[in-house]
C-alpha positions in Angstrom: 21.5 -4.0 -29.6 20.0 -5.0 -26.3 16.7 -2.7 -25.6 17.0 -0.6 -22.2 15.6 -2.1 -19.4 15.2 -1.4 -15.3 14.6 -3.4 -12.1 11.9 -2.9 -10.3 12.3 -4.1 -6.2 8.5 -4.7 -4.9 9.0 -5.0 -1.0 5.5 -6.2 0.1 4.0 -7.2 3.7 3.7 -11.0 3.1 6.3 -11.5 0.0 9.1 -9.5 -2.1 9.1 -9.6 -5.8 11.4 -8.4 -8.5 10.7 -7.7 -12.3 12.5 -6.9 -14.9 11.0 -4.4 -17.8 12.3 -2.9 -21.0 11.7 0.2 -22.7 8.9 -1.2 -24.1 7.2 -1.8 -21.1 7.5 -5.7 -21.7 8.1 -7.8 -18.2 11.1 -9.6 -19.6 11.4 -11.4 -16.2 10.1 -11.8 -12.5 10.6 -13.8 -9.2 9.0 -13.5 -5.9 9.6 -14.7 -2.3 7.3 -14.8 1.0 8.1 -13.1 4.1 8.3 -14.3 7.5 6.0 -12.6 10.0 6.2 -12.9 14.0 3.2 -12.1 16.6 5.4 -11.7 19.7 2.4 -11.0 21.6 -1.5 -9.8 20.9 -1.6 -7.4 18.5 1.9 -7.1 17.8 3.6 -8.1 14.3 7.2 -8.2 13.9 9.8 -8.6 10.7 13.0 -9.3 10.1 15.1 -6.4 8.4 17.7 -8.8 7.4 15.6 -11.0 6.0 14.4 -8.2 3.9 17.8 -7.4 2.3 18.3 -11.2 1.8 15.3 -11.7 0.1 15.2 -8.9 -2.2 18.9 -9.7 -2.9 18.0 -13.3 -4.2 14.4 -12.1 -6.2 16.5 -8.9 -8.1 19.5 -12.4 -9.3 16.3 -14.4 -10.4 14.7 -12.1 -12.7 17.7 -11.0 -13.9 18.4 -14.6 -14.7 14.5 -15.4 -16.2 15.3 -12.1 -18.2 18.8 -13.2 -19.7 20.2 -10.1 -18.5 23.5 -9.0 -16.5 23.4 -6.3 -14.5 25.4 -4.3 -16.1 23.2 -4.1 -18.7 20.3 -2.9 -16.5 19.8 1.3 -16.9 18.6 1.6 -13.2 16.8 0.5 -9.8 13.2 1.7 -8.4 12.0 0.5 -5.0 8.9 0.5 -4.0 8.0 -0.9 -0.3 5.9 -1.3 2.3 4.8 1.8 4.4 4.9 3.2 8.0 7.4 -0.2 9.1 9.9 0.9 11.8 13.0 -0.5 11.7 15.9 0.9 13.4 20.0 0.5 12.9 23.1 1.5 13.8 25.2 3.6 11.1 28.3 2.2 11.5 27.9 -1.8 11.3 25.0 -0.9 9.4 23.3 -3.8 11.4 19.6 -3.6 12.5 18.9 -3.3 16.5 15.6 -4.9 16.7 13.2 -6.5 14.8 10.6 -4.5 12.3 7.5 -3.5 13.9 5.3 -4.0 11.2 2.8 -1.2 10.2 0.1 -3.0 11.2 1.0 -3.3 14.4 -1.2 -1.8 17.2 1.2 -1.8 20.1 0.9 1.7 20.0 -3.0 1.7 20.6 -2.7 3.5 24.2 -0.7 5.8 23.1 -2.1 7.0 19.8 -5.5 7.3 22.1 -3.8 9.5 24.2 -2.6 11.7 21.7 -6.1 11.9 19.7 -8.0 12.9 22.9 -5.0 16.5 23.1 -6.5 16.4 19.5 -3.2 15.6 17.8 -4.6 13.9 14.3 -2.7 10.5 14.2 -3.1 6.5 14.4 -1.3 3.6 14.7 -0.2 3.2 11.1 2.0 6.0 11.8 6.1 4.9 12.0 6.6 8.2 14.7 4.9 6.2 17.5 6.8 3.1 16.9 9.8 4.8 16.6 8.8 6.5 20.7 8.6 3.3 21.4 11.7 1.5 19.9 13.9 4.4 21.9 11.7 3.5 25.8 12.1 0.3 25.4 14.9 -1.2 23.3 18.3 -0.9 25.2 20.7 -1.0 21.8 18.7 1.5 20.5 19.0 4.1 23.2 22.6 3.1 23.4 22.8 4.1 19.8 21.0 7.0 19.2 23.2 8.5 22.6 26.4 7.5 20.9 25.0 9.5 17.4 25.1 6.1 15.3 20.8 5.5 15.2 19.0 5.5 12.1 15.4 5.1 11.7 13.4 4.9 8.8 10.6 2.9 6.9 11.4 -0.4 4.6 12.9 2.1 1.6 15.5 3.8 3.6 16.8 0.8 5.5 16.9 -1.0 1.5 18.6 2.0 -0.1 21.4 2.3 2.9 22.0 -1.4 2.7 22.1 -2.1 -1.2 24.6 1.1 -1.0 26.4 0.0 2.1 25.4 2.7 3.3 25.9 5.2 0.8 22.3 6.4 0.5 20.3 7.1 3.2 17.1 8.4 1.7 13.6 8.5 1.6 10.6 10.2 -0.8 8.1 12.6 0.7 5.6 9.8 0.1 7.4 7.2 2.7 8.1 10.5 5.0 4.7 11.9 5.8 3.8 8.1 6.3 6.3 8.5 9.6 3.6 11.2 10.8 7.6 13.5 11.3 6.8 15.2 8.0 5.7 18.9 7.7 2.4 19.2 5.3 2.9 20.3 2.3 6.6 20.1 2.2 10.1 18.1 1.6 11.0 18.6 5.1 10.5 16.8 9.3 8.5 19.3 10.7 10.5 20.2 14.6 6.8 20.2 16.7 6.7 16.6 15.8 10.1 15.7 15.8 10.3 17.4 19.7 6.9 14.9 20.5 8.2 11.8 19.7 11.6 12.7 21.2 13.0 11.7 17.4 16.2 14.2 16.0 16.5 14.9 12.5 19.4 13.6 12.3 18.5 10.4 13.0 16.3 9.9 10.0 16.8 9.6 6.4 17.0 13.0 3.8 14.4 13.2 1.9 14.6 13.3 -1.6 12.9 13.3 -5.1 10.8 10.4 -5.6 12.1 10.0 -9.6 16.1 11.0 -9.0 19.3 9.1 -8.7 20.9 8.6 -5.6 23.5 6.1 -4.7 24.0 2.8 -6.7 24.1 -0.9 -5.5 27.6 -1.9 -4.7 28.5 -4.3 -7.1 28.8 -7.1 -5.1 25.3 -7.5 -4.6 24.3 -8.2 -8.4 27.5 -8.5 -10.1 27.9 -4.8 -11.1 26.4 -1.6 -9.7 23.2 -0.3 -10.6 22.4 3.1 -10.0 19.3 3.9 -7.5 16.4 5.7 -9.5 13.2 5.7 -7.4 11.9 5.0 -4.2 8.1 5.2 -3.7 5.3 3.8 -1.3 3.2 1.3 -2.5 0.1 3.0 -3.2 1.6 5.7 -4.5 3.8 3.7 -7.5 0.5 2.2 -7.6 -1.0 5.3 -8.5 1.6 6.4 -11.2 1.4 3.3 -12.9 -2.2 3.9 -12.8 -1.7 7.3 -14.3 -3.2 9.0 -11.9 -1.9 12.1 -13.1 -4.5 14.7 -12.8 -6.3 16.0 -10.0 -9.4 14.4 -9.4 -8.1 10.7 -10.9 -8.6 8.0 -9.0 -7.1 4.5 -8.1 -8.5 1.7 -6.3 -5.4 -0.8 -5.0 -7.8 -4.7 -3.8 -5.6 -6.5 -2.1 -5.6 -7.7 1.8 -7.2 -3.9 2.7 -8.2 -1.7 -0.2 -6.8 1.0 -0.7 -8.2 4.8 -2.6 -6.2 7.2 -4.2 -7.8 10.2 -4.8 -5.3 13.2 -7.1 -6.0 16.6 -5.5 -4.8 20.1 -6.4 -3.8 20.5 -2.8 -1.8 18.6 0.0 -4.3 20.5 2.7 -7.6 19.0 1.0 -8.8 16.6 3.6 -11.8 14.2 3.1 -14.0 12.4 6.3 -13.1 10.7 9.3 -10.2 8.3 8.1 -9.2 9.9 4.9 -5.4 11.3 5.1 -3.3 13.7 2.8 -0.8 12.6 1.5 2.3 13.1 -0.8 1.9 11.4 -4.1 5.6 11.6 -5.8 7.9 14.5 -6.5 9.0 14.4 -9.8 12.4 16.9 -9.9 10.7 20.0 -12.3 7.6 19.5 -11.2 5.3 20.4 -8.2 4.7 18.2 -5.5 1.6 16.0 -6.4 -1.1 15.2 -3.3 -3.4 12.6 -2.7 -5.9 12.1 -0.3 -5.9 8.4 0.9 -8.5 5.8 2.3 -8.7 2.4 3.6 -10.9 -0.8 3.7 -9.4 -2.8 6.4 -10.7 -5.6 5.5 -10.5 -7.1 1.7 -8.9 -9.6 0.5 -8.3 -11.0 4.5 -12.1 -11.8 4.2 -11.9 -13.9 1.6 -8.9 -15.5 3.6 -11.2 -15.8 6.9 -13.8 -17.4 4.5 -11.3 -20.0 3.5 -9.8 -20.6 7.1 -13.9 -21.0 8.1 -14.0 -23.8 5.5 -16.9 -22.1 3.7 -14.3 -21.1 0.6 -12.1 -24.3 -0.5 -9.7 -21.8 -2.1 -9.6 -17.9 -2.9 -9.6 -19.0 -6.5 -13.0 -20.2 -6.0 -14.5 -17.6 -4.9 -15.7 -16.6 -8.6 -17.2 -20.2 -9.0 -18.8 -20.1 -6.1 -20.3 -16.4 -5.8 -21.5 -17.3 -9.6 -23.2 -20.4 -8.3 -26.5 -18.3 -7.2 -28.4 -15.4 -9.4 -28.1 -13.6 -5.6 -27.4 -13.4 -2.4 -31.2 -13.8 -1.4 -31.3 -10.8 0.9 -27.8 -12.0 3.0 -26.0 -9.2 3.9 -22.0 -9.1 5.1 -20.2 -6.3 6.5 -16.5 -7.4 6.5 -15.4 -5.5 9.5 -13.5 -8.0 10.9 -10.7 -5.5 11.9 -13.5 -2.4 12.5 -14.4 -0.1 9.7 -11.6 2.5 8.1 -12.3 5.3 6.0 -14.8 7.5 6.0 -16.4 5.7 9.1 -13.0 5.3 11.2 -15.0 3.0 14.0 -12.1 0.3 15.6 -14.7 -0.9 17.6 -17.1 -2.1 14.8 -17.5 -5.7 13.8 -18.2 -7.6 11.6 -22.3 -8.7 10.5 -24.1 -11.2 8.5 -27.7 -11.0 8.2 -30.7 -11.6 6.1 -29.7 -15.5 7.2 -32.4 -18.5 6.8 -32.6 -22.1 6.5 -31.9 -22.3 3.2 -29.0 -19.8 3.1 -25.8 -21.6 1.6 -22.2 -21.4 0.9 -23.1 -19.6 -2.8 -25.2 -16.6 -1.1 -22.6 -16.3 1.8 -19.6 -15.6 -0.8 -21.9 -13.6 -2.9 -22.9 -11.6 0.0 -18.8 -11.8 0.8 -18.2 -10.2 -2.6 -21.1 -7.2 -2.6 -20.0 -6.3 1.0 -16.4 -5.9 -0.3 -17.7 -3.6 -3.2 -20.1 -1.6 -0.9 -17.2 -0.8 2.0 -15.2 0.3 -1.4 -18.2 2.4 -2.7 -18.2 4.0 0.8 -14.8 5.4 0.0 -15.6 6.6 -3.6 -18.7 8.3 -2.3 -17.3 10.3 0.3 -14.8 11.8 -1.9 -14.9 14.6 -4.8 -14.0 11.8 -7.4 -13.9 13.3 -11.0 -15.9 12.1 -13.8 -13.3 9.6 -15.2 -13.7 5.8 -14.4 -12.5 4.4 -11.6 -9.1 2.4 -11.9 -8.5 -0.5 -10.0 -5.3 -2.9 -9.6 -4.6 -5.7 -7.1 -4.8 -9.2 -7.1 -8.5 -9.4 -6.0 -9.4 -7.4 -8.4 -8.8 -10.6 -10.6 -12.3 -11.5 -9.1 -15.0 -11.0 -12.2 -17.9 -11.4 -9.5 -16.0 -8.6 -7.5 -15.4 -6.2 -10.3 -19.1 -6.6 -11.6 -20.5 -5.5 -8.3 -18.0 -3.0 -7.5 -19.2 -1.6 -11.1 -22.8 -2.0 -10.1 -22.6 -0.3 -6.9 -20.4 2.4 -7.8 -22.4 3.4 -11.1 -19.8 4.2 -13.3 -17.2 2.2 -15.5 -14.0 0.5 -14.0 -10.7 0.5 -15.7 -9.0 -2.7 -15.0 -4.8 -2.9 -14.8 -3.9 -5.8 -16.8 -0.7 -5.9 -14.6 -1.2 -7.7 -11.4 2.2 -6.0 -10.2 1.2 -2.7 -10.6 3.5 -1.3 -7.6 6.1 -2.8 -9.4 5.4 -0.8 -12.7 5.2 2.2 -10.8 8.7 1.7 -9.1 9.8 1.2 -13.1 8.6 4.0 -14.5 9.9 6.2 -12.1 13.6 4.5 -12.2 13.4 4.7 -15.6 12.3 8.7 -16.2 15.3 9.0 -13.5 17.4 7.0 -16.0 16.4 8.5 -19.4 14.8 5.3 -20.9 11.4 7.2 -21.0 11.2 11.0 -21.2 7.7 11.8 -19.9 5.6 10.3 -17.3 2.6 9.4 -20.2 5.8 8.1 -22.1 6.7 5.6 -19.5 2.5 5.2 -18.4 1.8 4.7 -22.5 4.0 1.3 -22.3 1.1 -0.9 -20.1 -1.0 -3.0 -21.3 -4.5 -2.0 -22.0 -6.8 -2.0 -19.2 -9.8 -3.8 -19.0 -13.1 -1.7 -19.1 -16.5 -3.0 -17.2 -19.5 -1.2 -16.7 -22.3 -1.0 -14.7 -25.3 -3.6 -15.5 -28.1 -2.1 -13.4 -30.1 0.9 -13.0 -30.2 3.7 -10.7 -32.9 2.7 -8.9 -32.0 -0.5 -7.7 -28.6 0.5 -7.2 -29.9 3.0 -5.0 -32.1 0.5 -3.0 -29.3 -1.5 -2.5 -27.2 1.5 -0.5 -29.9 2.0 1.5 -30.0 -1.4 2.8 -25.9 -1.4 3.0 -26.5 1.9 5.0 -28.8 0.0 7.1 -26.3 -2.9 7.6 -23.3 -0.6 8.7 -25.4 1.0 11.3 -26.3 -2.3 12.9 -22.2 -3.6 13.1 -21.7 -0.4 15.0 -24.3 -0.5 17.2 -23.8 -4.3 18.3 -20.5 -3.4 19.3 -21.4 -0.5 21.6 -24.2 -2.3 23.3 -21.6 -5.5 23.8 
């Protein structure tokens, strides 16, 4: 007899991936795809929503097929996407009005200043401002949302609606408070906001249960129909595949921005400038589990800009080449090539190398690339009420040994390393398959992963402390160049 299994749909920023995993927690089968992006003008970053469907269509058929498995045999889909994308559509033809304004773009920036000077708490990651501006200045939009046929919603509601052809128009808390609509603390749009943004309710998805099924795939799409299990943001399936069950648990998500995930016993808890609160999941029985969320801009894009510079022949490197020196010789680099996020929240900020000489080369710039990564993440960890456990980390740069060592260092406690790469992916599983009955619990389904692997720290107190002082000293000077510019 053929062991359960459930799809996982990963819907990413620069790719979409699909797995297949059984009851045992085994990946029995994957495939992956990239994603277009368009810059229509500075600062802007546009997607295509039917490219999304298309793609994600054609990953879920291959790892079905690497996985030797129908789907009719498949116990249920989770979906886990991207966060705080606009895209808007019209509910009859189900057929999107514009393109996706991605959730990095900063088209909003005049207006999200406007509304932090009234003191309104909000940025430009948020979908609410997009969403104002897809109904000023697209024409089908307006003309849809007159006639009653808009829907807006983030990357998981516009997925779910089309896999069911429109039979399920949801979204999770988790995807909701990311539109800056949701009321704190609760499963429901919150009408001050709603009336801001000049967005109606019933415009926008219902929000349901993170773990819960609703709607199924019409049949067509994979051969037979799979029931709908999950939906989740990415740093939150993150976090459950993490395990970050408990307050005061903590993830650390290294990929192009890093991201933190800190547990907390409630949704009002707030950290510094930059940190957010944040739904988690909502399991049906269970209370509504918070977060507290931060963000290093800039990651794994500075190893990118390294490579682009010509100073990294590939990110693969980066190990070989960091390794190459016993230090950085007193380089410094703050990677604030997009400003600093949390807990400094400075836009303005850029990025600094210093501690430069002569004999500086290649090796003690991407060892100094490295540490500054590790420090910006430290920044996070010490600014928040972190519990005594070690600090879990996931993403594909945490791959990087030299990375993880200083991150260990710096931090000064143990880090517990996902052997998953696709740890979104395992998240979105999990939480279809509780939905579905192939695990019973949430450790159940967390108990299937691989173990992680453990590093500690290799130097003492002292000279860890040294070195923050110094980092301290770095961040200071990126700010201030930027105001006397």
């Amino acid at each position: 007899m053929t062991a359960p299994a459930v799809l996982a749909l990963d819907l990413g920023t620069t790719s979409t991936r699909a797995l297949v995993i059984d009851a045992a927690g085994r990946v029995c089968g994957r495939a992956s795809r990239p994603l277009g992006h368009h810059y229509p003008a500075p600062g802007w970053l546009e997607q295509d929503p039917d490219e999304f469907i298309e793609a994600s269509a054609a990953v879920m058929r291959g790892a079905l097929e690497l996985a030797g498995r129908k789907a009719g045999e498949i116990r249920a889909l989770g979906i886990v996407s991207q966060r705080s994308t606009a895209i808007a559509w019209d509910a009859e033809s189900g057929e999107a009005l514009a393109p996706a304004i991605g959730w990095q773009d900063r088209r909003n920036q005049a207006r999200v200043d406007e509304l932090v000077a009234l003191g309104i708490p909000i940025n430009t990651l948020a979908s609410a401002t997009k969403f104002e501006w897809m109904l000023a200045n697209v024409p089908e939009i307006r003309e849809a949302a007159g006639a009653g046929r808009l829907r807006l919603g983030t990357p998981d509601a516009w997925l779910s609606d089309q896999l069911c052809r429109g039979g399920a128009f949801v979204t999770d808390p988790g995807h909701a408070a990311c539109t800056g609509l949701l009321e704190a603390g609760t499963r429901s749009y919150w009408d001050v906001a709603l009336g801001l943004f000049g967005v109606a309710a019933e415009q926008l998805p219902s929000v349901v249960p993170t773990s819960e099924i609703v709607g199924e795939t019409h049949p067509g799409l994979l051969g037979a129909a799979i029931p709908i299990a999950a939906r989740a943001g990415d740093q939150q399936a993150s976090s459950f595949a993490q395990g970050i069950l408990e307050p005061g648990m903590a993830k650390l998500t290294l990929g192009t921005s890093a991201m933190l995930n800190l547990h907390v016993e409630k949704p009002a808890q707030t950290g510094n400038d930059g940190f957010y609160a944040l739904p988690l999941w909502d399991l049906p029985g269970h209370e509504l589990a918070s977060c507290i969320e931060g963000t290093v801009i800039t990651a794994g894009s500075a190893v990118e800009w390294f490579c682009e510079l010509g100073l990294l022949d590939d990110a693969s490197r980066l190990d070989a080449l960091a390794g190459s020196v016993e230090s950085s010789e007193g380089v410094m680099f703050v990677p604030a090539l997009q400003g600093l996020g949390s807990p400094i929240l400075d836009v303005k900020a850029r990025a600094l190398a210093i501690g430069l000489t002569r004999g500086t080369g290649r090796g003690h710039l991407a060892r100094a690339l490295v540490e500054g990564i590790a420090h910006r993440c430290v920044d996070l960890c010490e600014a928040l009420p972190l519990g005594d456990q070690p600090l879990r980390v996931d993403g594909g740069l945490a791959q990087s040994d030299a990375l993880m060592g200083a991150l260990a260092n710096l931090l000064g406690r143990p880090l517990l390393r996902a052997q998953e790469i696709e740890t979104t992916s395992l998240g979105a599983a999990y939480l279809a398959g509780l939905a579905s009955g192939v695990w019973q619990t949430p450790e159940e389904a967390i108990a299937t992963a691989a173990e992680p692997t453990r590093i500690e720290p290799a130097i003492g107190g002292a000279k860890r402390d040294a070195a923050r002082e110094r980092w301290g000293q770095a961040i200071e000077r990126a700010r201030s160049d930027t105001s006397s510019a």
